[in-house]
N, C-alpha and C positions, 0 to 999 in steps of 0.2 A: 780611447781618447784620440789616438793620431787616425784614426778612420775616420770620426766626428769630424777633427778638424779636415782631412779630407775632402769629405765631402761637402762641407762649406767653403772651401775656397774661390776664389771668385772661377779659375780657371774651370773647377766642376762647375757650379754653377754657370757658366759660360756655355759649357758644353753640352749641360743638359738643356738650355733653350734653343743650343740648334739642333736637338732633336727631337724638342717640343713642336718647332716651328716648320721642321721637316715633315711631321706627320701631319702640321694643318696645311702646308701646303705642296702637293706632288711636285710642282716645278720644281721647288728646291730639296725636294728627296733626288729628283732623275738630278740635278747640275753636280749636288756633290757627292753621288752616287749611293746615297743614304738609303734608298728606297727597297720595298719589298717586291721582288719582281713579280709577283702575284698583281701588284699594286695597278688599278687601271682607274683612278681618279683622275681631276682635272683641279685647275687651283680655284676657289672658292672666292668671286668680287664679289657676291656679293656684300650688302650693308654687313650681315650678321656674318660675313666670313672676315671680312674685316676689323668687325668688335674683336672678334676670336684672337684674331693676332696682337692686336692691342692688348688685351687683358691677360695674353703669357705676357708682355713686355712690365707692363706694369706686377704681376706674381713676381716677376725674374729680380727687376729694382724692388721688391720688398725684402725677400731674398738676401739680394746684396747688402742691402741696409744693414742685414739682421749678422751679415757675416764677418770676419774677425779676419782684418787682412793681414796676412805674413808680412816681415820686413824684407821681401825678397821682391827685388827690382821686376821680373817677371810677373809676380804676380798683382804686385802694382799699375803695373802699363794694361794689365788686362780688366784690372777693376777699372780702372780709368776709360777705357775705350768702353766700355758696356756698358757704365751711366750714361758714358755721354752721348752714345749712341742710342740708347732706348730712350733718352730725354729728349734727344730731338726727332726722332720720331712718332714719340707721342705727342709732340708740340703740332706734329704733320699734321698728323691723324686728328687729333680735337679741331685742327680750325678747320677740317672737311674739306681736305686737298684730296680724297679719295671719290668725294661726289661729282667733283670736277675732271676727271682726270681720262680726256682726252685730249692727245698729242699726235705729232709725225713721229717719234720714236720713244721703243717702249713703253706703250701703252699696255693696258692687258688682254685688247686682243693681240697686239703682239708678242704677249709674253705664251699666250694660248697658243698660237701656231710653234712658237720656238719649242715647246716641250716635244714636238713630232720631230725638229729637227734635231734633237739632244739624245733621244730613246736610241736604243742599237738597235740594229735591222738584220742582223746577221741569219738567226735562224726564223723556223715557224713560230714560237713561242712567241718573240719578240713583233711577228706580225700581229700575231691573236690579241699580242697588249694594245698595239696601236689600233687594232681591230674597236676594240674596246672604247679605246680613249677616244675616236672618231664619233662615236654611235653617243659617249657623252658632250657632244660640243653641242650640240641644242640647249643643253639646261645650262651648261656655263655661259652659251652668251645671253641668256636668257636672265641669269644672276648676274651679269656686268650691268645688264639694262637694267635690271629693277635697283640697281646700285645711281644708276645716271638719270631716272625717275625721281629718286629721292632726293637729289641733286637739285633738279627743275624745282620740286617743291622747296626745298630750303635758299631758293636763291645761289643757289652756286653752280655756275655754270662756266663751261670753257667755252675762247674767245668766238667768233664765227669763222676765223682764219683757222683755226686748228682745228674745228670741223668738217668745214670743206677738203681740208688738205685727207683727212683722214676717208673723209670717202673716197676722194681719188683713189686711196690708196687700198682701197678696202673691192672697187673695183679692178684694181690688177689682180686680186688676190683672186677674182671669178674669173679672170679671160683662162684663156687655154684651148686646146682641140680636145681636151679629155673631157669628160664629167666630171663635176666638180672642180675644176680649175685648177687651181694651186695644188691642193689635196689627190686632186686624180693624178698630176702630175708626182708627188710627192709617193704616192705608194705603185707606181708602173713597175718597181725592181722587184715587190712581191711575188712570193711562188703563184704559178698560173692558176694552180689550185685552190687559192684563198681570195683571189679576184674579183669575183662577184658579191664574194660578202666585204671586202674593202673596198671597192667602188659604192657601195649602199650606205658604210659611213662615210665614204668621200661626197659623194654629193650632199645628205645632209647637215656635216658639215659647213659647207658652201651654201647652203639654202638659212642656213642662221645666221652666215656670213651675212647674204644678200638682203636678210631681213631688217638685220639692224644697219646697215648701210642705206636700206630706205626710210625706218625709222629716223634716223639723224637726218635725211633731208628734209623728211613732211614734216618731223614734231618738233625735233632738238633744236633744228637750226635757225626757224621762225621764234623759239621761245630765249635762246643766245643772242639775237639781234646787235642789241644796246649793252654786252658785254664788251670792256675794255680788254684792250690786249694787255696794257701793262699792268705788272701785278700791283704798284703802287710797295713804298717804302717798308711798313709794316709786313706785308707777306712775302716780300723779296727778301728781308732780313731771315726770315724765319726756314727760307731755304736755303739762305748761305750758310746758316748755320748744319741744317743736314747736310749739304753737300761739300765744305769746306772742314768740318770739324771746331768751326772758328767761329769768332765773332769778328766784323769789319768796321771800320770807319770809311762808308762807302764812296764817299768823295771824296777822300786821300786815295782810294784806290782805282778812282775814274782817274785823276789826275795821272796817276801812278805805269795806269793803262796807258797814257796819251804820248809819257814821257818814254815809253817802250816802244809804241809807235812812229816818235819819230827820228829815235834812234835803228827803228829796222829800215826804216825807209831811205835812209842815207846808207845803208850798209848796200841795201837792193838796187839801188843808183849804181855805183860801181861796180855790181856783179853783172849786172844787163850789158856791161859796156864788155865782157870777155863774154859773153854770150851773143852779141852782134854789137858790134860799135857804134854809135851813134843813137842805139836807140833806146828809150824809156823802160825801166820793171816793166811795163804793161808789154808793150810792143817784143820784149825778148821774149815774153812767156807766151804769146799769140802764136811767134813766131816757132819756138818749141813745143805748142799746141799742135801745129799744123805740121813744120814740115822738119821737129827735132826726129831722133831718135823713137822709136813706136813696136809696141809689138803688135800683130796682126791675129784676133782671133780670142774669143774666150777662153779657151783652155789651154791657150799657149800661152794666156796670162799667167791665167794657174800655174801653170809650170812654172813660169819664169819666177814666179815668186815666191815659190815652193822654195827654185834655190837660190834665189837670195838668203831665203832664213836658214837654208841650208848651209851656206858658207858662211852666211855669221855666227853659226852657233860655232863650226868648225876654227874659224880665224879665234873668237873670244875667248873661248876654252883653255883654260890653261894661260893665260896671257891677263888678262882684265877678269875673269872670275872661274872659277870653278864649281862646274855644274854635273850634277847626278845623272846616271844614263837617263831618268824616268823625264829628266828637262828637257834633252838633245832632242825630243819630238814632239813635232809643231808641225800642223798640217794647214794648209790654204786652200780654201774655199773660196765657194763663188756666192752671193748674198742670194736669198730669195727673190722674184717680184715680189715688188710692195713693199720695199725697204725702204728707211730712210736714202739719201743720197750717200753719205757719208761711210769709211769700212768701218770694221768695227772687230771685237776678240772675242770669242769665249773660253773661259776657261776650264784647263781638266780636271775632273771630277778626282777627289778625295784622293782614290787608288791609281791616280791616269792609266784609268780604264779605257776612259773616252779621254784623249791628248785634246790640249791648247788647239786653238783654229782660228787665223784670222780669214776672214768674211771680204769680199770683195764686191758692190753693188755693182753692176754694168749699167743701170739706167739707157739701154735699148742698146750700147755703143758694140762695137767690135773690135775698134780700134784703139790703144789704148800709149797715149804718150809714157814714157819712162820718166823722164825729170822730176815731178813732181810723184812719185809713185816710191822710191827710192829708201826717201826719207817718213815717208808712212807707213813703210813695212818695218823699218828701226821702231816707229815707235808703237806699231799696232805687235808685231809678232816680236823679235831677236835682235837687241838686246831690250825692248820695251816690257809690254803688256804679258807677253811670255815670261820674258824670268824672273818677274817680281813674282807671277801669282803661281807658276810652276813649282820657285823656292819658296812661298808661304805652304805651297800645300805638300810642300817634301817637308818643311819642319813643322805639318801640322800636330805630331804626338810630343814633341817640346813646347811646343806653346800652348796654342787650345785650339779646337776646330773654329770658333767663333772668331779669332783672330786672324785668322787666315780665307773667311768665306764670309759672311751676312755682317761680321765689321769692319768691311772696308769700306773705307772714306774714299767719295771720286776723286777730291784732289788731290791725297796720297796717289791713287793708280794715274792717275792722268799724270802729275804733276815728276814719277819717275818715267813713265814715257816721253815727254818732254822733253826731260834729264836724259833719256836716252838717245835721241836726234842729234843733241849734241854733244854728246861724248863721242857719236860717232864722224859728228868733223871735226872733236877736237883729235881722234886718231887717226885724219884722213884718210876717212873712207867716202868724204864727200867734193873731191878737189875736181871733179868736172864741172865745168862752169855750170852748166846747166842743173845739172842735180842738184849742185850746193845755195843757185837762185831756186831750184824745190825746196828743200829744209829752209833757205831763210823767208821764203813764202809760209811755210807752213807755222814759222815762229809770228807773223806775220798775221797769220788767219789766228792766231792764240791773243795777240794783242788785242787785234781787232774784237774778239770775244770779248774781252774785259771790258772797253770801253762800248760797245754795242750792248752788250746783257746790261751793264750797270745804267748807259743813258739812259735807254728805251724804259725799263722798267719803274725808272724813279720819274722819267719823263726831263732828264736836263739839256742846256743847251749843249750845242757845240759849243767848246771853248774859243776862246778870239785869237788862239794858235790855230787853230781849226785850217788846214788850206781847204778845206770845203765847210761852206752855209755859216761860219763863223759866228755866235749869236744867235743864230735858230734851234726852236726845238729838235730833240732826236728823237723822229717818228717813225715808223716802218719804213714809209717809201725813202725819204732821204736816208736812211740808214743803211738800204738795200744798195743806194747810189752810189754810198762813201765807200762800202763793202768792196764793189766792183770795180771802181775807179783804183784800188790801191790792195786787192788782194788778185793774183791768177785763180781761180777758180770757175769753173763752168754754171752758166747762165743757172742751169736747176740746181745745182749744190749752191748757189747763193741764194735764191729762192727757199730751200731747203733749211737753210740752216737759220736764216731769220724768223722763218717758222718753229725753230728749236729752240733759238733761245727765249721767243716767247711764250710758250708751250710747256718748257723749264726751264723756271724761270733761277737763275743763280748757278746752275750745273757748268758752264760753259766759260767760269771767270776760273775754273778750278784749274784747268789745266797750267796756266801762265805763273798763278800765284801758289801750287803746287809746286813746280818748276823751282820759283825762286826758294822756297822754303827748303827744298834739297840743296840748290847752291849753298846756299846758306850756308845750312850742317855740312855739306865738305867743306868750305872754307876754312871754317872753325875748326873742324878735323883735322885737317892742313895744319892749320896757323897751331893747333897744339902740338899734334905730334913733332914737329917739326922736320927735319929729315929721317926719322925712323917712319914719315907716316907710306904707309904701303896703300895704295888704292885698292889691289883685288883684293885688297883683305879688309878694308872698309866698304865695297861695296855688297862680300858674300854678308857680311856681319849686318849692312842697313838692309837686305834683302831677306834678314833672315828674324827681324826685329815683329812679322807680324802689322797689322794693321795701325794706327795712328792718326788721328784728325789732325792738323797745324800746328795746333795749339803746341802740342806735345812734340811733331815729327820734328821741328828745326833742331829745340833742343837736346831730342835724345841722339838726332847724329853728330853732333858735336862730341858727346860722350864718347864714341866709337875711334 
């Protein structure tokens, strides 16, 4: 009987869908290191790799239904994260966000190339798989396109803005001096011996690349025309709900959005004036643009921010939380061409086998200012995106593999990175004027998401606080304007990111209203414990809680 009940508990059941879904899809065997190194598939877009996924989600919630949950707190938080999660992804999935689903980030051809940069390269073996997996990228992008075919047939199509953008980017992915572009570049460290047979999947490769890259201009993009950007109320609700854990009242939280903006905005007023006196947020961040503080050179960026996470993990250890050897390593990268604007994390697989990595995009530059770079490696690597998902996946045999990998909610992980930025000025590590006008720009580019994803998509005015267009619709191009006028960020990352939150469409409110949902639960942790409450021992305890959508995260750190 206790086997039975074993193996019904949500926690197994949990565990054996991420190794249902690991074997339908390679990407996530190589990310959590789940996979058979024989293994030399590729992930499945098409229509019917698709269904696949869906129909373990719906097995898994029958499953549960049929399961007899324990009265034990654990296993509760993880029944709860697995309905709510398979249900709003099958909410995805039915209304055919999969036949639409080109973007500037993470798309699945971009999730196609990430699997080369996830795989190890260390010896021969590991070439021969990539060997492998090159020589299959004809028939996958060949199954993403009969995927965006069926798409065209059923009316669902993405905007003509997130087409275009994606060709651009789809030709970075061809330039190069090599064969094959990206790809030829991508296997140059190969033994010289294995070279001519990975140059053969590197260009065709790149020739599947080029193909559906011409495709999308001759067919897609003529038959997208008269496709709106904004997703309108109904489909926007239905990905706040995937990407939030939550349900919203979304004009309390435009509002809500407006009311944070223009409390950043007085805060960035007075930090401009110890960053040059006399001058404007705008004009101090030009001026720290141009002629602050810089470091000189790609890989001495690398470096530089190697140690930065380097000395944060060293400073916070033992002080604000206590972290396992297998956390203390976190490596910094440099982004592929063809990346969004934006850095970004991945995380280490299962065993950190393969360590945390935060991503750094150059978009052509060289030279790279500090101030605002500072407070994005707080919350992309050390104490951000690193030690949430490094400490989920050290207590992945306490809780469940599910809980710590494919159910994570973005605005849990955004919303502790967030929490991260500023825990690290509330311990002054941000008191140079100029970095700290970085972090409250970057709280700044968070607001700005709220009240930007939420306008654009529902299509509202500016409000009549508005200091810009006050009473006007919020369109792309006026949106791009309020963006620049009130956020430092470079002409393409503004570009870039308007194209992201209309592309995804709800993802981008996560961060800010994630954020708050942790203040929250410390407050409340706070306000109970009273003077016995200890922080590092409330944060190793909310880092070690596993995944959460909103709904749930406020409340359960309060508990703590």
């Amino acid at each position: 009987m206790a086997s039975m009940v074993a193996e019904t508990s949500p926690r197994m059941i949990a565990d054996r869908y991420v190794e249902s879904i690991a074997q339908l899809d390679p990407l996530i065997a190589v990310s959590l290191g789940l996979g058979d190194p024989a293994d030399d598939r590729l992930p499945d877009y098409s229509p019917a790799g698709y269904d696949a996924t869906a129909g373990q989600a719906r097995k898994t919630l029958a499953e549960l239904d049929a399961a007899e949950v324990a009265d034990d707190p654990g296993e509760q938080r993880c029944a709860s994260l697995l309905r709510e999660r398979l249900t709003a992804e099958l909410a995805v999935h039915d209304a055919g966000e999969h036949f639409r689903s080109i973007r500037n980030i993470m798309s699945p051809l971009d999730e196609l190339r990430s699997i080369f940069m996830t795989l190890p390269t260390e010896t021969r073996e590991d070439w021969r798989n990539i060997s492998a997996r090159l020589a299959r990228m004809p028939e996958a992008v060949q199954r993403y396109n009969d995927t965006l075919v069926a798409g065209v047939g059923q009316g669902l199509l993405s905007a003509p803005r997130q087409v275009t953008t994606v060709i651009e980017q789809l030709g970075a992915w061809l330039e190069g001096d090599r064969p094959g572009g990206w790809f030829g570049e991508f296997i140059s460290p190969a033994p010289e011996s294995m070279r001519s047979e990975l140059e053969v999947g590197a260009v065709a490769a790149a020739g599947a690349v080029a193909g559906i890259r011409d495709w999308l201009r001759t067919d897609y993009l003529p038959a997208a025309a008269e496709v709106p950007d904004a997703a309108g109320e109904e489909r926007y609700s239905r990905w706040v709900r995937y990407w939030l854990g939550a349900d919203l009242d979304l004009r309390d939280t435009y509002e809500w959005g407006w009311e944070q903006f223009h409390d950043l905005s007085a805060q960035m007023r007075g930090e401009a004036q110890r960053v040059l006196p006399g001058a404007t947020p705008s004009e101090a961040m030009r001026w720290l643009e141009t002629d602050g503080p810089a470091i000189e050179g790609v890989e001495q960026t690398r470096i530089w921010l190697q140690a930065l996470m380097d000395r944060a993990v060293a400073d916070l250890d033992g002080t604000h939380f206590d972290l396992a050897d297998q956390i203390k390593r976190v490596e910094s990268r440099i982004a592929p061409a063809g990346s969004a604007a934006a850095p970004y994390y991945t995380a280490p697989s299962l065993d950190f086998s393969r360590p945390g990595r935060t991503w750094l995009p150059t978009l052509g530059r060289d030279r790279f200012p500090v101030w605002d770079l500072v407070s994005t490696w707080y919350h992309e690597g050390v104490p951000g995106h690193h030690l949430q998902l490094a400490q989920w996946n050290y207590r992945a045999d306490s809780l469940s593999k599910y809980q710590v990998s494919l159910g994570g909610v973005s605005a849990n992980l955004e919303g502790w990175a967030l929490y991260a930025e500023r825990l690290m000025d509330e311990l002054g590590y941000l008191t140079d004027p100029g970095q700290r006008l970085g972090y409250l720009n970057a709280q700044m580019l968070r607001a700005l998401r709220v009240v930007l994803d939420i306008g654009m998509h529902l299509e509202l005015d500016f409000p009549g606080h508005s200091p810009y267009l006050p009473g006007e619709p919020m369109r792309p191009g006026p949106a791009r304007e309020f963006f620049g006028r009130n956020c430092g960020v470079p002409a393409a990352m503004l570009d870039s990111e308007i194209i992201r939150y209309l592309g995804w469409p709800g993802q981008a409110i996560g961060y800010k209203l994630g954020e708050r949902a942790w203040l929250r639960g410390r407050a409340a942790a706070e306000a109970a414990g009273g003077a016995a409450f200890d922080l590092k021992s409330w944060h190793m305890a909310a880092l070690s809680m596993g995944s959460l959508g909103l709904d749930d995260l406020e409340r359960e750190l309060a508990k703590l």
